[in-house]
N, C-alpha and C positions, 0 to 999 in steps of 0.2 A: 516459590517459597517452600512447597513443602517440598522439592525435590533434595532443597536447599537440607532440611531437618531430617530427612532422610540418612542424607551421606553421614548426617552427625551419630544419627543412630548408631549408623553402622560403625562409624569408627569406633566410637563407643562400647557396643558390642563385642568388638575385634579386642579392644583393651582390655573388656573387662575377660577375655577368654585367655586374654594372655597372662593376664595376672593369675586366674584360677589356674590356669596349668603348670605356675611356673609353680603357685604356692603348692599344688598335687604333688611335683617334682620331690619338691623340696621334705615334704612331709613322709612321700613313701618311698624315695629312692636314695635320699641323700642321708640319712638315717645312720647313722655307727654301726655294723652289722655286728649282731650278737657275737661273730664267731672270732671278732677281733679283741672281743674282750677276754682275757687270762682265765681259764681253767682248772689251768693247773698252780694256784699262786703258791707262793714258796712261805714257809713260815717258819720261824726260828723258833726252835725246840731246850736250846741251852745256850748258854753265854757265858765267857769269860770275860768281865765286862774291862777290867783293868786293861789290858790286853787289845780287844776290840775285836776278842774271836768269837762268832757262832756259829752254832751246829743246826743246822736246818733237816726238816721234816724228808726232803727229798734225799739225802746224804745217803751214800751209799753206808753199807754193814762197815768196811772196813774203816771208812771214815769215821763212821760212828765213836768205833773201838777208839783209833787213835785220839781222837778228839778227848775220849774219857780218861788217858792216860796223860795226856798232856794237862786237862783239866786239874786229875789227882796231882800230880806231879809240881804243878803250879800254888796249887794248895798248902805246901812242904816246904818249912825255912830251912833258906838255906840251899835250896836244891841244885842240881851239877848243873850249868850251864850248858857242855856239852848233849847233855841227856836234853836238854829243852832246845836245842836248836837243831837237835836230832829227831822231832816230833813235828818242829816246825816244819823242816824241809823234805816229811815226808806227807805231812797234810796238805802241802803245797801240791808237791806232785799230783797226788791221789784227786784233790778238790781240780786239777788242771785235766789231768787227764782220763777223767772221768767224764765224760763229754753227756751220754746218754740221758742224762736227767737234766741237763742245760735246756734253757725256753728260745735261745735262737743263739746266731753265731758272735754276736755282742753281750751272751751274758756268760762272760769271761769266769772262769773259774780259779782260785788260788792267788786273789790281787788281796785279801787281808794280811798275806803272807810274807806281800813284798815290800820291798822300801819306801817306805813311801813318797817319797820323790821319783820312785820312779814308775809308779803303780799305772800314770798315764800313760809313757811310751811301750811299759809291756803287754799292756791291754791292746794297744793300737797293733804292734806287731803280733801279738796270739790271734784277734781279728780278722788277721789277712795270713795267715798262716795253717796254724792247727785247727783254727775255728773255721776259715775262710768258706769250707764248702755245708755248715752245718744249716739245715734247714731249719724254717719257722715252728713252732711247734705250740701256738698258743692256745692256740684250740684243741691240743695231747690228740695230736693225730694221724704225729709222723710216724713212716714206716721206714724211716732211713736207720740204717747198723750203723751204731756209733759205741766208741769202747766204754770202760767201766776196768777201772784196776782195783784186781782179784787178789793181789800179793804186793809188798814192797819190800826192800831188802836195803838195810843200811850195811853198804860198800865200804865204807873208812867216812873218818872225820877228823881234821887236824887243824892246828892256828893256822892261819893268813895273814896276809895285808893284802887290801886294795886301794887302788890310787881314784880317788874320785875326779869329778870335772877339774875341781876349782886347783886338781895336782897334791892336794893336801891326801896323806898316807893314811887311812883305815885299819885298826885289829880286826880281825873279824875268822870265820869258820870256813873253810874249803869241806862241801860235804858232796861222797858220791855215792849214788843212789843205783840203785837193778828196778825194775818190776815186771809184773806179768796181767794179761788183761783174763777176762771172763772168756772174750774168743779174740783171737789176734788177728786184727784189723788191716797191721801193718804200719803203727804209728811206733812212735821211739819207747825203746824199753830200759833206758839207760842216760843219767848225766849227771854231767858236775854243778854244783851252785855255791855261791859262797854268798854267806849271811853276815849282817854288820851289823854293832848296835842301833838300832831306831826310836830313842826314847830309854824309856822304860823298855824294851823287847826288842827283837832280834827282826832284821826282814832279810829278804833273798833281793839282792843287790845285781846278780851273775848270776844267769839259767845258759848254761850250754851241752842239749842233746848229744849225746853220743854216737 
C-alpha cells in the first residue's frame, strides 16, 4: 500500500515540476523582448489633410522643403495643375528613394503618392526589389549604407493618355525626373512616371527607372 502511495507521489511531484517549469518558461523566456519593440516610431509633423499627405518627423531636409511648397501651393486658388503634379512626382521619388530613415524593407516609401488602385502591387514590387535587401532596423541599430536623395531635378512634363486595365483611356502627366544621393550607392538616378487623376488629386500610375 504504501509503495502503492509512493509512486503517486511521485508522479505528482514529476507534474507539479512540469508545470512549474513550463509556467518559468513561459514567464522568462517567452516574453516580447524589449528590442522588438519600435524605437524609433515615426510621427507626423504636418498634414495636408484633403489630399491624404503627411510630412513625418523622420523626412529628410529635402522632403521637408518640398512637402512646404506643395503644402503652399495647395493653399492657392486656382493653382497650375502642372506645378502640383510636378511636386508630387518629385516627393514620390525623394520619399522612395530615400531608403535610410525607413524601419525595414516593408516600410515602403512614396505609396501616398501613387494611384491608389495600385498602391498594393507597387508596394509588393519595391518589396522585392529596391527595398528587398534593406535590413530590420527597429531597434535604430543598423549599420547598413542606404541612400537619401540630396538633389531632384524636374526633366520635362507634358499631357498623356494612359490605357488602364479595364482599356478605358486616361488624361493624365508624363513626368521625367534626374536626382542625386548624399553618397551614391548605386541605385537609379533617373525616370519617367505619369500621374492621372485620383479623386480630388493626382497619383503616379507608371514608375519606369531609367
Amino acid at each position: 500500500m504504501q509503495k502503492k502511495y509512493k509512486v503517486i507521489l511521485i508522479v505528482l511531484a514529476v507534474v507539479i515540476l512540469i508545470i512549474v517549469g513550463v509556467s518559468c518558461y513561459f514567464f522568462l523566456f517567452n516574453k516580447k523582448p524589449e528590442e522588438q519593440i519600435p524605437v524609433n516610431e515615426v510621427k507626423v509633423t504636418n498634414t495636408i489633410e484633403k489630399y491624404g499627405y503627411n510630412l513625418d518627423d523622420r523626412d529628410s531636409e529635402l522632403f521637408k522643403s518640398k512637402f512646404d511648397e506643395l503644402k503652399t501651393l495647395l493653399d492657392t486658388e486656382n493653382y497650375d495643375i502642372e506645378e502640383y503634379v510636378s511636386f508630387v512626382s518629385e516627393l514620390f521619388v525623394i520619399d522612395l528613394y530615400t531608403i535610410d530613415n525607413k524601419i525595414s524593407r516593408y516600410d515602403v516609401g512614396g505609396l501616398e503618392y501613387v494611384y491608389t488602385d495600385a498602391v498594393s502591387s507597387f508596394q509588393s514590387v519595391a518589396e522585392n526589389s529596391i527595398y528587398k535587401t534593406v535590413e530590420n532596423n527597429l531597434d535604430d541599430t543598423r549599420i547598413q549604407d542606404l541612400p537619401e536623395v540630396s538633389d531632384i531635378v524636374l526633366d520635362s512634363i507634358k499631357e498623356t493618355t494612359f490605357t488602364m486595365p479595364d482599356e478605358s483611356v486616361v488624361d493624365g502627366y508624363a513626368v521625367k525626373l534626374s536626382w542625386e544621393y548624399v553618397e551614391n550607392l548605386g541605385y537609379d538616378t533617373a525616370a519617367t512616371l505619369i500621374l492621372i487623376p485620383d479623386n480630388q488629386k493626382y497619383g503616379v500610375v507608371y514608375f519606369n527607372p531609367i
